[in-house]
DRENPA-3360 file (N, C-alpha, C; in nm, 2 decimals, always signed):
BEGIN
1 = XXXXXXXX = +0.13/+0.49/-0.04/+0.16/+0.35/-0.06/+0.08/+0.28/-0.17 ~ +0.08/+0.16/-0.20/+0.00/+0.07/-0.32/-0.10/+0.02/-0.31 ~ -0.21/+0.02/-0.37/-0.35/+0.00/-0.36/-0.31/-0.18/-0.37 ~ -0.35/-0.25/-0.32/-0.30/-0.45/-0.29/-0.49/-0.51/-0.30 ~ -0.51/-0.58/-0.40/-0.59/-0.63/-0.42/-0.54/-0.75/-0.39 ~ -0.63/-0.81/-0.22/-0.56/-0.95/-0.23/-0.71/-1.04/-0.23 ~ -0.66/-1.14/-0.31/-0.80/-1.25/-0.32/-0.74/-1.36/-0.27 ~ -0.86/-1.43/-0.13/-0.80/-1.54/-0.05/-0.92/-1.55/-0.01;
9 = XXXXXXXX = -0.94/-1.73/-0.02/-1.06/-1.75/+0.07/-1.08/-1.81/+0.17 ~ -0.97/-1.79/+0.25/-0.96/-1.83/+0.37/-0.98/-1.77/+0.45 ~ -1.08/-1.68/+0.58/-1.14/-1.58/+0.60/-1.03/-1.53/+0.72 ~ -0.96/-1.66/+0.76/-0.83/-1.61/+0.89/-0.69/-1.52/+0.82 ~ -0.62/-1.62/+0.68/-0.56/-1.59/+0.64/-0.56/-1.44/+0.59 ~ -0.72/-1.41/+0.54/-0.73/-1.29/+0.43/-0.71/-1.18/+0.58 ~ -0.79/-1.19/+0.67/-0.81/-1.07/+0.74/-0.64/-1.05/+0.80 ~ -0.60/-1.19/+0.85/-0.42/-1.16/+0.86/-0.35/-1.03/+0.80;
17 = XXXXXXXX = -0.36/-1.09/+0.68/-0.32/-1.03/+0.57/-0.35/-0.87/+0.55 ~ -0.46/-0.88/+0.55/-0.53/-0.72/+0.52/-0.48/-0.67/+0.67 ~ -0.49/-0.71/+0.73/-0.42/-0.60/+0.88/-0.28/-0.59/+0.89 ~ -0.20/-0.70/+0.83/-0.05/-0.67/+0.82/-0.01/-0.55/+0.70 ~ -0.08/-0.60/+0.60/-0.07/-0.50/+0.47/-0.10/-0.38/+0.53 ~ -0.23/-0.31/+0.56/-0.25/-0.23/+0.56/-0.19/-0.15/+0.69 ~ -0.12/-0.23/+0.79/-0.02/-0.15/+0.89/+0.10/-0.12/+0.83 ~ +0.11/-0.15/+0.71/+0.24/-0.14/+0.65/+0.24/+0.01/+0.56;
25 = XXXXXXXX = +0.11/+0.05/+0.58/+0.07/+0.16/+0.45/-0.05/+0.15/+0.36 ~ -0.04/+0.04/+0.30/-0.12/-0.02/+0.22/-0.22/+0.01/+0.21 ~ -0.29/+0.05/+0.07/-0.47/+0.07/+0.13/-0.52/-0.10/+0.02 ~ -0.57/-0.18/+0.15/-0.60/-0.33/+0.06/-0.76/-0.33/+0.07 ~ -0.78/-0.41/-0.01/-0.91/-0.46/-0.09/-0.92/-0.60/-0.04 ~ -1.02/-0.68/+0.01/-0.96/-0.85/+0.01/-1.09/-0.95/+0.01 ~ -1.11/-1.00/-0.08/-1.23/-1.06/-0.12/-1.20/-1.20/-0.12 ~ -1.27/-1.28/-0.14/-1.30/-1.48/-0.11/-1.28/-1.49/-0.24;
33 = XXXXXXXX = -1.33/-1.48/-0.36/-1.33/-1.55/-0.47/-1.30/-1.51/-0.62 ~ -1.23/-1.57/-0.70/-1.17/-1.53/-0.80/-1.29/-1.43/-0.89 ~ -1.43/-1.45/-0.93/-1.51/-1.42/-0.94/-1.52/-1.20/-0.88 ~ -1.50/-1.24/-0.77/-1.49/-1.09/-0.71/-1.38/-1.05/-0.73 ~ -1.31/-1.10/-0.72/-1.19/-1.02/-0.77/-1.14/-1.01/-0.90 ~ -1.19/-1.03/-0.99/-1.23/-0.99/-1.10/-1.28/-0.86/-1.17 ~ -1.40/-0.90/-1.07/-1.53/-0.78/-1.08/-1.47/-0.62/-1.06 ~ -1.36/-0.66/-0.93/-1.31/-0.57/-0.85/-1.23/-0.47/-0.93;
41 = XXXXXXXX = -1.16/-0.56/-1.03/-1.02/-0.52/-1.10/-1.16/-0.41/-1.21 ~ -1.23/-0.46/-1.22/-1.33/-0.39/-1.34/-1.40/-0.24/-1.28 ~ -1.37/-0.27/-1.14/-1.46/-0.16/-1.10/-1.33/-0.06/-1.05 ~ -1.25/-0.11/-1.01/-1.13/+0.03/-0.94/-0.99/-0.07/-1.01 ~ -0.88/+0.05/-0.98/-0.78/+0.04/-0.96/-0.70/-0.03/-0.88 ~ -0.57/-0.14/-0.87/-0.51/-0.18/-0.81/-0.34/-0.19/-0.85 ~ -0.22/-0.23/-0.81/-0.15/-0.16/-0.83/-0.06/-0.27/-0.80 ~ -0.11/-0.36/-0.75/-0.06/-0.56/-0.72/-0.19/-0.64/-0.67;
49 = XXXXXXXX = -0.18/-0.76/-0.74/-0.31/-0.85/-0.70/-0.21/-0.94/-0.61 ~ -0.22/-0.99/-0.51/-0.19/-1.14/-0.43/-0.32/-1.23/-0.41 ~ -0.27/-1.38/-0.49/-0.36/-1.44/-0.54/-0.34/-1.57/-0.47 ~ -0.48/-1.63/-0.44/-0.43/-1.72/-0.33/-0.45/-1.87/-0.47 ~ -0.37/-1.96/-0.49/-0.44/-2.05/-0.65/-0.53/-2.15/-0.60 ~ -0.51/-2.20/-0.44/-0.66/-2.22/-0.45/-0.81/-2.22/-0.40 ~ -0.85/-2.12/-0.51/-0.99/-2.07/-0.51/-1.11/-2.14/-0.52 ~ -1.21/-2.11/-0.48/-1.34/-2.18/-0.49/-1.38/-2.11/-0.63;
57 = XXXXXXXX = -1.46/-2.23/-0.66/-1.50/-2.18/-0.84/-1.40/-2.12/-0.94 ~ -1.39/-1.95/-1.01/-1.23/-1.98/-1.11/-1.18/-2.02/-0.99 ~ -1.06/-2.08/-1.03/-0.95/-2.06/-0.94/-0.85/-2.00/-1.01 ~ -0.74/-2.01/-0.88/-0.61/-1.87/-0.90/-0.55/-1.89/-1.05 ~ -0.51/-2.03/-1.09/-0.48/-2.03/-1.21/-0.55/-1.93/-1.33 ~ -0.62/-1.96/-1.36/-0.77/-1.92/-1.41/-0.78/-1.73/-1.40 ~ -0.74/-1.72/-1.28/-0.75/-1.53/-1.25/-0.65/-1.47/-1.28 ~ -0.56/-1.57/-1.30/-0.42/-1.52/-1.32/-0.36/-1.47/-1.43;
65 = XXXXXXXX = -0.46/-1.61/-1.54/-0.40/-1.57/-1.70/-0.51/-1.48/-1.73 ~ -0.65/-1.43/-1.65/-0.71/-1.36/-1.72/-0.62/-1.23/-1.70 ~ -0.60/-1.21/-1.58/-0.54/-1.07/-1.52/-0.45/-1.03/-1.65 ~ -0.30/-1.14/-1.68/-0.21/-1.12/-1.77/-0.28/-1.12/-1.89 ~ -0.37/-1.17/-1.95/-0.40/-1.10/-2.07/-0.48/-1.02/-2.08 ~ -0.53/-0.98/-1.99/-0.56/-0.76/-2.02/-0.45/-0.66/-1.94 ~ -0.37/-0.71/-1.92/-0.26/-0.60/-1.91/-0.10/-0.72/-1.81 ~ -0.04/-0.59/-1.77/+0.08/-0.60/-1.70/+0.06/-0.63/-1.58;
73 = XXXXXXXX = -0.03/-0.61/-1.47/+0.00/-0.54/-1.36/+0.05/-0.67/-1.29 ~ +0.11/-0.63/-1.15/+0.20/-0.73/-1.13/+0.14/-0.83/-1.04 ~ +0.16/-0.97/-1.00/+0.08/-1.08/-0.92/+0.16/-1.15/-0.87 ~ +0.11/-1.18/-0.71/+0.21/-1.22/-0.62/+0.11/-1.33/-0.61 ~ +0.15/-1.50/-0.64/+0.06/-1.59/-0.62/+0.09/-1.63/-0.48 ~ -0.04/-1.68/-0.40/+0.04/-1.76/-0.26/-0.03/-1.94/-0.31 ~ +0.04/-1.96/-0.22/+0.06/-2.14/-0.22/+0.07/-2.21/-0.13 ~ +0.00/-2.32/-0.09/-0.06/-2.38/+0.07/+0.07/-2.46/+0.10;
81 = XXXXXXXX = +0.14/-2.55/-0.05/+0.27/-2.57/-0.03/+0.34/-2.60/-0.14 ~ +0.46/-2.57/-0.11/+0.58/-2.58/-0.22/+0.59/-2.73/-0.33 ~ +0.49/-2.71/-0.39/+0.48/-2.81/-0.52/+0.53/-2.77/-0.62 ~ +0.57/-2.88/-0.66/+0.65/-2.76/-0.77/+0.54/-2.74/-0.89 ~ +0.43/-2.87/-0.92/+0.34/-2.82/-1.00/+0.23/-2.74/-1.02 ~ +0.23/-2.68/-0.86/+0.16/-2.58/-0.89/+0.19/-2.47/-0.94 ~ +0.33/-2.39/-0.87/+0.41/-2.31/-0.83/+0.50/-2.29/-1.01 ~ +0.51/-2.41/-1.10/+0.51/-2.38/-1.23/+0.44/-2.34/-1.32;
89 = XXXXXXXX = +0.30/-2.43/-1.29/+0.19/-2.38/-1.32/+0.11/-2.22/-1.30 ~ +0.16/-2.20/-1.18/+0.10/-2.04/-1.14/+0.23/-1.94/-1.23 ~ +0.37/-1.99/-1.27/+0.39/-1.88/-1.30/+0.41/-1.85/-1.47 ~ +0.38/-2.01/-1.48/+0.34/-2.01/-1.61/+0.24/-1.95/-1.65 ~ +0.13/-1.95/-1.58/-0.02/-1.82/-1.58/+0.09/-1.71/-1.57 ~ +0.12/-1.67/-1.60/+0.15/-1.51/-1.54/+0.22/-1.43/-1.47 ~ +0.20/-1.54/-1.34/+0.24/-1.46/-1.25/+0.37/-1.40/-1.23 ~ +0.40/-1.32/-1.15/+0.56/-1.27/-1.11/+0.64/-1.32/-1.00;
97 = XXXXXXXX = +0.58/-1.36/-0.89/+0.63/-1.38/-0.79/+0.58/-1.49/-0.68 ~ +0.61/-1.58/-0.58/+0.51/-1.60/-0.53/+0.58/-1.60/-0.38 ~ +0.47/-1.64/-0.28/+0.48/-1.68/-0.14/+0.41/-1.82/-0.11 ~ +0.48/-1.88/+0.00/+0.46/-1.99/+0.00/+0.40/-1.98/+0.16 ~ +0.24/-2.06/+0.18/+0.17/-2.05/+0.33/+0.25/-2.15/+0.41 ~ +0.25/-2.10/+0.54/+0.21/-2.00/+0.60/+0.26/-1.87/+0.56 ~ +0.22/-1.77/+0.52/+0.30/-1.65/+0.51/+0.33/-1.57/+0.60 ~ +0.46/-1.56/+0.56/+0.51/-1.45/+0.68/+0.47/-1.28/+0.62;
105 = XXXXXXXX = +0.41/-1.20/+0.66/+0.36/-1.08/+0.66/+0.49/-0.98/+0.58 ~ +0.61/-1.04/+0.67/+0.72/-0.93/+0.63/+0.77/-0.94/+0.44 ~ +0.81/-1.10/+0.42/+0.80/-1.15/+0.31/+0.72/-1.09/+0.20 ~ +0.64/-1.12/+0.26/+0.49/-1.07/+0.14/+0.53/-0.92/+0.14 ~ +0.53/-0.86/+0.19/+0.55/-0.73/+0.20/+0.69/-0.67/+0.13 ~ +0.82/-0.74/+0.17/+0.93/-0.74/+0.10/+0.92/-0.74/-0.14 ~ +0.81/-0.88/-0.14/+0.83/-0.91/-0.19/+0.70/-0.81/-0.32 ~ +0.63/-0.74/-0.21/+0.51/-0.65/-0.28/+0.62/-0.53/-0.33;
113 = XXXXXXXX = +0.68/-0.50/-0.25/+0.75/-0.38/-0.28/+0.89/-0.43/-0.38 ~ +0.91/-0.50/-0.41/+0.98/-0.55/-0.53/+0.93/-0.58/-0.65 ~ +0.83/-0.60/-0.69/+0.72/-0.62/-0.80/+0.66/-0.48/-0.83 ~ +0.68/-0.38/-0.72/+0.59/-0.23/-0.74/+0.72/-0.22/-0.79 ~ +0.83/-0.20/-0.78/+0.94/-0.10/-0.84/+0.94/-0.14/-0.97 ~ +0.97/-0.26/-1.00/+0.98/-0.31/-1.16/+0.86/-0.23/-1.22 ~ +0.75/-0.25/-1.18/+0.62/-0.20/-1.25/+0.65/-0.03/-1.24 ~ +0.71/+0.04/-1.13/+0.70/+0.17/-1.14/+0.83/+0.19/-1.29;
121 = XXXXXXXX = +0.86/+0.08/-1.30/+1.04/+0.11/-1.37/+1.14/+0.22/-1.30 ~ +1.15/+0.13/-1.15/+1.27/+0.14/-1.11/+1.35/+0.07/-1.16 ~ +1.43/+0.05/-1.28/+1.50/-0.01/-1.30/+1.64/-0.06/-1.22 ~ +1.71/+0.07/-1.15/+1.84/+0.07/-1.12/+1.92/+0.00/-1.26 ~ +1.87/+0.08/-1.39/+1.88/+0.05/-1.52/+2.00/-0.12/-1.51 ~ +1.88/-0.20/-1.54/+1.97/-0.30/-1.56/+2.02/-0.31/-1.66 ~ +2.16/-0.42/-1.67/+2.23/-0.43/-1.81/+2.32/-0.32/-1.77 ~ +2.37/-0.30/-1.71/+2.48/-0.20/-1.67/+2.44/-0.03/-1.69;
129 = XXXXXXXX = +2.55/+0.04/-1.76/+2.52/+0.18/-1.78/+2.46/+0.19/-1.90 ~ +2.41/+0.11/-2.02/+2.35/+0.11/-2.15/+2.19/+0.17/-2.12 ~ +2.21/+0.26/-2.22/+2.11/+0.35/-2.24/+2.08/+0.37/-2.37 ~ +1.96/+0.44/-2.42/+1.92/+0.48/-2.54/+1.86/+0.35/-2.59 ~ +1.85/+0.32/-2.73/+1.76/+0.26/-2.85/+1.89/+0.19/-2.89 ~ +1.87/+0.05/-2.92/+1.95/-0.05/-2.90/+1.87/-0.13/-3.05 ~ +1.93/-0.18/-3.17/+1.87/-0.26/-3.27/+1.97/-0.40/-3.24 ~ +1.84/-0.51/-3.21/+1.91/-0.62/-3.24/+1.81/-0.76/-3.30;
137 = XXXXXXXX = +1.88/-0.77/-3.42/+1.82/-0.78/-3.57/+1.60/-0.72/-3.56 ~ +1.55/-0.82/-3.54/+1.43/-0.77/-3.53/+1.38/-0.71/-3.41 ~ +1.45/-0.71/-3.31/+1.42/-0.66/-3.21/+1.47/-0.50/-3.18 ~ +1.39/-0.42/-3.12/+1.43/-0.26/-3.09/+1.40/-0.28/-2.94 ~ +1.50/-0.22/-2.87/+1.48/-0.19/-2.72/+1.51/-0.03/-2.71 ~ +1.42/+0.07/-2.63/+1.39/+0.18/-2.61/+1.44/+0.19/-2.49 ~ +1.54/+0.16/-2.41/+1.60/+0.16/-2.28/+1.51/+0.28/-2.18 ~ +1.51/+0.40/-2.24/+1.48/+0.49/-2.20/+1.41/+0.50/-2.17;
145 = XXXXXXXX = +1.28/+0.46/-2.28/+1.14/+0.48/-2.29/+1.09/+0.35/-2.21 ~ +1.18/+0.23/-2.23/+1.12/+0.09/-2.14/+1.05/+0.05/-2.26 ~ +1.05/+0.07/-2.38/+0.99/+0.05/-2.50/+0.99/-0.15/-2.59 ~ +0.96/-0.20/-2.61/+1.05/-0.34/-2.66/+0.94/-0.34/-2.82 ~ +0.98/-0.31/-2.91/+0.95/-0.32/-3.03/+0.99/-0.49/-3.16 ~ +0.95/-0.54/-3.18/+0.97/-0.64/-3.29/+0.96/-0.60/-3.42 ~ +0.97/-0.61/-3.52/+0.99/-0.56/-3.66/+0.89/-0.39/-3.65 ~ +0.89/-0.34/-3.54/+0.82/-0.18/-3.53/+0.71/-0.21/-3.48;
153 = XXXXXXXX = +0.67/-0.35/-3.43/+0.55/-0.35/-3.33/+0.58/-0.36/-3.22 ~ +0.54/-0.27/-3.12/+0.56/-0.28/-2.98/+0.50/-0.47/-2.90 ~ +0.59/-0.45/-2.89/+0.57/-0.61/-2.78/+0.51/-0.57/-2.62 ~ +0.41/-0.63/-2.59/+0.36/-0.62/-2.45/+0.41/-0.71/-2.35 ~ +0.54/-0.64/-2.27/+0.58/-0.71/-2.19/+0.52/-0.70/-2.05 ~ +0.53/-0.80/-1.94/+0.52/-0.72/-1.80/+0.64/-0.65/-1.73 ~ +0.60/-0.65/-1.64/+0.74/-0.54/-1.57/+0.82/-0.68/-1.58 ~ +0.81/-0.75/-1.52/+0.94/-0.86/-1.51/+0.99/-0.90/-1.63;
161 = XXXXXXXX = +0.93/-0.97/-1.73/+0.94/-0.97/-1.82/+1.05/-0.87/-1.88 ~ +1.04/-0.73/-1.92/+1.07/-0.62/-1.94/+1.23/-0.62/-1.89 ~ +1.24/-0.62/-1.76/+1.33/-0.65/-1.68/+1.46/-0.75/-1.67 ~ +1.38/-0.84/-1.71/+1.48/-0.98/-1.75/+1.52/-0.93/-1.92 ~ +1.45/-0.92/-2.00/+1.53/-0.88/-2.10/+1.61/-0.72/-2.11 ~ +1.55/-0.66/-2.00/+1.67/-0.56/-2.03/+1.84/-0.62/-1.97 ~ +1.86/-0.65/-1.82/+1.94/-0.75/-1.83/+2.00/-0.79/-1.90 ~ +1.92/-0.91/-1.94/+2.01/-0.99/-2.05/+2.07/-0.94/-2.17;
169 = XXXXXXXX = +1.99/-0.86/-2.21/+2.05/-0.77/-2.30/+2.15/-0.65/-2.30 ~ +2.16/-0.67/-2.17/+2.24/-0.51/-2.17/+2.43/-0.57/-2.17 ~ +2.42/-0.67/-2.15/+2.57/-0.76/-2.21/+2.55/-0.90/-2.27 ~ +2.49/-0.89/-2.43/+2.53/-0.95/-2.54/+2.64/-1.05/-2.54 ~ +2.58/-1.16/-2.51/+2.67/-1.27/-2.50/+2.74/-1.35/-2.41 ~ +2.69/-1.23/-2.30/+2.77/-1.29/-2.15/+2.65/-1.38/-2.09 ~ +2.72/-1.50/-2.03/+2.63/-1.57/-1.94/+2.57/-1.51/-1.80 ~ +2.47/-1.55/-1.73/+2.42/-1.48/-1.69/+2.34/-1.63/-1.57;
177 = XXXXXXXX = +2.39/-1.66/-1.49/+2.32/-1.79/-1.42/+2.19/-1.70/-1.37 ~ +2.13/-1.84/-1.33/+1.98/-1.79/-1.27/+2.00/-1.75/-1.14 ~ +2.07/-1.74/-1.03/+2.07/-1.68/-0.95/+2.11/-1.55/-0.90 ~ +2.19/-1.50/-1.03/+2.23/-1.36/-1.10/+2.14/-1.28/-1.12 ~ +2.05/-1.37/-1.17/+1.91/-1.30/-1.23/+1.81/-1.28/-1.18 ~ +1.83/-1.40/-1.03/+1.70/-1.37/-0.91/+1.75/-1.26/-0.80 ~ +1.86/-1.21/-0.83/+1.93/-1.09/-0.76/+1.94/-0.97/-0.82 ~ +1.92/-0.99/-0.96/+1.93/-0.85/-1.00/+1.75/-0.80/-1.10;
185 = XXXXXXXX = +1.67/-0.90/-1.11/+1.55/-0.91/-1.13/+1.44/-0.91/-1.03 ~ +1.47/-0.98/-0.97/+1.38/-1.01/-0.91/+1.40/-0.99/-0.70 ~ +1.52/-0.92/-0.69/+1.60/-0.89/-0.60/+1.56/-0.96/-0.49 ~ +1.59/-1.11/-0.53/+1.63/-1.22/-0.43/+1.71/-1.22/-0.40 ~ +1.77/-1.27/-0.26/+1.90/-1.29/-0.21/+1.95/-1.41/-0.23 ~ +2.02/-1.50/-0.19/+2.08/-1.58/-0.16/+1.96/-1.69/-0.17 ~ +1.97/-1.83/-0.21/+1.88/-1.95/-0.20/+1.73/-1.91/-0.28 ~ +1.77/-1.90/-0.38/+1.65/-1.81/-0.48/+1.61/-1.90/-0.49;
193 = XXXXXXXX = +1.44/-1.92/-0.59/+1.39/-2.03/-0.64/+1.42/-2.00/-0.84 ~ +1.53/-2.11/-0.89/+1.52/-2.10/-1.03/+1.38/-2.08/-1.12 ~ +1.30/-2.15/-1.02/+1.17/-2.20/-1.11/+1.12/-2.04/-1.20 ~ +1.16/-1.94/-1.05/+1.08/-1.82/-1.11/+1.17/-1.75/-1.29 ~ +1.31/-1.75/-1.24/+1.38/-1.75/-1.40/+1.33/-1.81/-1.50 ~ +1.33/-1.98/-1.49/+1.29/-2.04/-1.61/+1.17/-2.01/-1.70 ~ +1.04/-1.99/-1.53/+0.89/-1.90/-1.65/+0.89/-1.86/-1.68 ~ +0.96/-1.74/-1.65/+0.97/-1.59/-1.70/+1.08/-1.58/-1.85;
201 = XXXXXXXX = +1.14/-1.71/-1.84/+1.20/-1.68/-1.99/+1.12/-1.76/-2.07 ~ +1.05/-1.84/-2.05/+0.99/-1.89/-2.08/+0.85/-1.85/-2.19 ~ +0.79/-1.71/-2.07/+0.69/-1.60/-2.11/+0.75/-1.53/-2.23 ~ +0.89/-1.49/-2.19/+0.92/-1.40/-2.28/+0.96/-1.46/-2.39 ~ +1.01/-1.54/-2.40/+1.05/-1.61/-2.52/+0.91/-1.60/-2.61 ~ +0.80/-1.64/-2.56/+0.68/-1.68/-2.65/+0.64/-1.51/-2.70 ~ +0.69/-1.44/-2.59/+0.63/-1.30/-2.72/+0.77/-1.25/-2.80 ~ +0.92/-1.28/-2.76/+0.98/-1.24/-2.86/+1.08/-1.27/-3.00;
209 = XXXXXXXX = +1.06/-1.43/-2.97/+1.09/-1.50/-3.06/+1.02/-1.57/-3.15 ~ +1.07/-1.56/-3.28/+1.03/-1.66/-3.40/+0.95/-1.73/-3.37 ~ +1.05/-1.85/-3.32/+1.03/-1.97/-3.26/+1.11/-2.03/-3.14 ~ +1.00/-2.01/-3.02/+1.05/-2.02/-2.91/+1.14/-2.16/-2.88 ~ +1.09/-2.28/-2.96/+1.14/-2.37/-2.92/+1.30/-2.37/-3.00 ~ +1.31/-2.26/-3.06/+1.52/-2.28/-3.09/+1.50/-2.08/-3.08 ~ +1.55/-2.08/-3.02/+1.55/-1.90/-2.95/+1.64/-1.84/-3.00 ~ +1.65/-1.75/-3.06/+1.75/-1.67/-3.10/+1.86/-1.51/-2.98;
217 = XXXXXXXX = +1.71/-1.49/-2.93/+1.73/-1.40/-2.87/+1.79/-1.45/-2.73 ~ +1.69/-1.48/-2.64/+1.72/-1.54/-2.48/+1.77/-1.68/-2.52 ~ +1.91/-1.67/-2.47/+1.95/-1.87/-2.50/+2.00/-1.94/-2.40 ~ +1.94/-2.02/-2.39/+1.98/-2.12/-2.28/+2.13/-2.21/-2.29 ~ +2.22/-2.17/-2.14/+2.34/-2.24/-2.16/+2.32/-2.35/-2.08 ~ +2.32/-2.47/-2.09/+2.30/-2.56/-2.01/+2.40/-2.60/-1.90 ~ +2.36/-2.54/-1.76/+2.43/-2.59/-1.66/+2.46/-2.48/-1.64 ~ +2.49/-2.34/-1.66/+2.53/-2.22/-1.62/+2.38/-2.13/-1.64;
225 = XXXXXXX = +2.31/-2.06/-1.72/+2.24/-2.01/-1.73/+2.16/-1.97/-1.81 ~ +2.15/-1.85/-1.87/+2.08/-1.76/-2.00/+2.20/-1.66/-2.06 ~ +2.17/-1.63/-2.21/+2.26/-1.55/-2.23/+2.18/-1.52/-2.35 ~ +2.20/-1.34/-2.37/+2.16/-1.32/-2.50/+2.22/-1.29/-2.62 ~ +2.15/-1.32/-2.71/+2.24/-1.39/-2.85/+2.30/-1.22/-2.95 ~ +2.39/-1.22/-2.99/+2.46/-1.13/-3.01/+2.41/-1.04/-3.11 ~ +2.45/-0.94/-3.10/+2.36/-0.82/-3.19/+2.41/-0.87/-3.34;
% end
């Protein structure tokens, strides 16, 4: 199973947590403060962080964009309650996914093993049956390889990230609502939260367009969805 680095400083919640996780398979790690969990990521391997955003000293915001700017790995933020300013805020840091406290164990766990596939690139090749190396104008998609290139520089996406644009790209033109995309990305069912779509095109936008603020690539249809702009 997945090495789960969870930081929470709540000493009920964390131990909850680490004994549901780790009945589930898990081998977890779970420390109080953004600080150690940091340290942690420096000293071993982990394979999902679940991040509680609010921390004593850094806090979650703060651990979140550091985590995303030295790599991919994937982040499951939790949240004491459904604000939406935080919960934009957290996924505007970075993050991938979140849970909202109290957490239910199974959730979290549903939602761990949905964030490990994208990162392993389980794809269940999204964008239909399209395969191979795909040119659209400055952009190169390596389907195969999971590759995303800009004028021959590889672009650092995360798994979701990655994900949502293979999607979208894999039918050129077609609309694509956001709850299409919390089902087939992010494999929410039914009563998704948009918020997590709009970050995440949001993220991606800023590494694959010109200029994010008029997008060539990912475009927004107002009142239906996203759709990407034609080869």
């Amino acid at each position: 199973m997945s090495r789960v680095l969870l930081i929470e400083d709540h000493q009920t919640v964390r131990d909850g947590l680490h004994l549901a996780l780790t009945r589930q398979g898990h081998t977890v790690e779970a420390v109080a403060t953004g600080e150690q969990g940091l340290a942690r990521l420096q000293a071993a391997v982990s394979d999902v962080v679940v991040l509680d955003l609010m921390l004593p000293g850094i806090d979650g915001f703060e651990v979140c964009r550091r985590i995303r700017a030295g790599g991919d790995l994937p982040i499951i933020m939790l949240t004491a309650r459904n604000d939406d300013m935080d919960v934009v805020a957290g996924l505007e840091a970075g993050a991938d996914d979140y849970v909202v406290k109290p957490v239910q164990a199974r959730v979290l766990e549903a939602r761990i093993r949905a964030v490990l596939r994208r990162a392993g690139g389980d794809q269940r090749r999204p964008g239909g049956d399209r395969t191979g190396t795909e040119q659209h104008r400055a952009l190169t998609i390596d389907r195969a390889a999971l590759v995303v290139r800009k004028n021959g520089v590889p672009v650092g996406l995360a798994p979701t990230e990655l994900r949502l644009l293979l999607e979208l790209s894999g039918t050129p033109g077609r609309v694509l609502s956001r709850q299409q995309l919390l089902e087939t990305v992010w494999e929410h069912g039914y009563l998704g939260d948009s918020r997590l779509v709009d970050a995440c095109v949001q993220r991606l936008r800023a590494k694959i367009e010109d200029d994010p603020a008029t997008p060539a690539y990912v475009q927004t249809v107002r009142g239906f969805g996203y759709r990407f702009g034609p080869l």
